[in-house]
C-alpha positions as CSV (number, residue, x, y, z in Angstrom):
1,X,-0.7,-50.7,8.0
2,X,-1.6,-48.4,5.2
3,X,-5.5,-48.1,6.5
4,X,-4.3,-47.4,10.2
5,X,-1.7,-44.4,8.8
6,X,-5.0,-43.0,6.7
7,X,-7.0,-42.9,9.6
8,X,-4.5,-41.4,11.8
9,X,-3.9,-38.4,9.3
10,X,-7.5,-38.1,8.9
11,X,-8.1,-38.1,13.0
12,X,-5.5,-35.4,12.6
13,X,-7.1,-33.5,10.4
14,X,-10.3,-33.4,11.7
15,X,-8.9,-32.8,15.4
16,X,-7.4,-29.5,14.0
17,X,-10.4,-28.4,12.5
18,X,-11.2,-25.0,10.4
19,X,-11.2,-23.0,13.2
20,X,-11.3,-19.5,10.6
21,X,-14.7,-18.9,11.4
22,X,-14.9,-19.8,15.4
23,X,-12.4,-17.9,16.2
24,X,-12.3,-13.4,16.6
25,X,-9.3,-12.3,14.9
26,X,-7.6,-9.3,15.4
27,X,-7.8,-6.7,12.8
28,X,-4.5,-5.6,11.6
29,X,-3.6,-2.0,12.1
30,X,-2.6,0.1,8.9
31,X,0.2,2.2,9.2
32,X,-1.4,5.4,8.7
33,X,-3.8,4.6,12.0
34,X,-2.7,5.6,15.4
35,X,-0.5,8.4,15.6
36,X,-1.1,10.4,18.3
37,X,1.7,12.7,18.3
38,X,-0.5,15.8,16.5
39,X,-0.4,18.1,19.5
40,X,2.9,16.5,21.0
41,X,6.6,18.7,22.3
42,X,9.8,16.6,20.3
43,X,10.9,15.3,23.4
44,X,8.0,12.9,23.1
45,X,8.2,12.5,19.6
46,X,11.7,11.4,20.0
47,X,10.4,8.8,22.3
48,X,7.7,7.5,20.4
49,X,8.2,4.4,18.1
50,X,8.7,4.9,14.2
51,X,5.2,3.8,14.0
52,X,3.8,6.1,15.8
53,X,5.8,9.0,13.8
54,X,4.5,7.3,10.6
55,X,0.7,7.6,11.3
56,X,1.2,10.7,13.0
57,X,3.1,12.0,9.7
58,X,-0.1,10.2,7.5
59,X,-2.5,12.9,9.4
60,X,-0.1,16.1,9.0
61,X,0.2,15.1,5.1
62,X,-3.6,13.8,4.4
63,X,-4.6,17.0,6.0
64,X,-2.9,19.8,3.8
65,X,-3.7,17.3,0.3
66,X,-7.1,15.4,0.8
67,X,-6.0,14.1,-2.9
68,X,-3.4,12.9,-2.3
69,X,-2.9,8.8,-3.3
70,X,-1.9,6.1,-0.6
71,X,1.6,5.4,-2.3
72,X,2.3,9.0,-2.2
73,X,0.6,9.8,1.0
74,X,3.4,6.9,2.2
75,X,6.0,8.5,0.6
76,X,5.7,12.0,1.7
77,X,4.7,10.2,5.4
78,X,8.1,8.5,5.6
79,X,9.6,12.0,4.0
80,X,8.4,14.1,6.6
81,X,9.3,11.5,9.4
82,X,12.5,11.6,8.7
83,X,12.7,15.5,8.5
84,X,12.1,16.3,11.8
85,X,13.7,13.5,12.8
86,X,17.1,15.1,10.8
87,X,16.0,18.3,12.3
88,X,15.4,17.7,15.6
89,X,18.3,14.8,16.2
90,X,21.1,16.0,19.0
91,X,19.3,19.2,19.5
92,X,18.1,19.6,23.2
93,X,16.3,23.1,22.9
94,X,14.5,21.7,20.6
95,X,12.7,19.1,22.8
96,X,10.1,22.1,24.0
97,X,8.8,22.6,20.4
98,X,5.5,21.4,19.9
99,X,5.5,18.5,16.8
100,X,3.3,20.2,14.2
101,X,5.5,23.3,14.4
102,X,8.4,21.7,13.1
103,X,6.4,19.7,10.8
104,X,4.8,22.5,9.2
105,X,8.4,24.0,8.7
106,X,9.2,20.2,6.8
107,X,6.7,20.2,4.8
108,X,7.5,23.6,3.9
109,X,10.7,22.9,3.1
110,X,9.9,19.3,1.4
111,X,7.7,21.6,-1.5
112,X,4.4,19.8,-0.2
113,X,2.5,22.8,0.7
């Protein structure tokens, strides 16, 4: 009984296989990868997912400090996402401004330039 159990687990095992190295995996996108909001009006950023604000945050902030580290380029990303967020939220005129204008005026006002 005990040889038969063996055997079954390893028929089991070697039915399953290492299948790492036959099989294409996806590569996992980054946050900072993928925004696309750069020359964007409001009323599409406030239709775009958090994500999407996120990367497209990464770009405004990597762009005025080339320095700057990943943890704080994160930081400042999530920051500035959530200033024009704040700044634009339950405003309907402002759905005509274009993205980097109002982002230039938070990172203005967030002290990073």
């Amino acid at each position: 009984m005990r040889r038969i159990f063996i055997i079954s687990i390893i028929s089991l095992i070697t039915s399953c296989g290492d299948n790492r190295n036959t099989t294409k995996s996806t590569p996992l996108k980054k946050w900072y990868e993928g925004g696309n909001l750069h020359n964007s009006l409001i009323y599409e950023w406030k239709n775009s997912t958090e994500e999407n604000k996120l990367a497209t945050c990464s770009d405004f902030i990597a762009y005025i400090d080339k320095t700057v580290s990943m943890d704080i380029l994160l930081e400042r990303s999530v920051e500035l996402r959530a200033c024009i967020n704040e700044a634009t939220k339950g405003i309907e005129s402002a759905n005509n401004e274009k993205v980097a204008d109002i982002a230039t005026l938070c990172i203005i006002t967030l002290g990073y330039k």
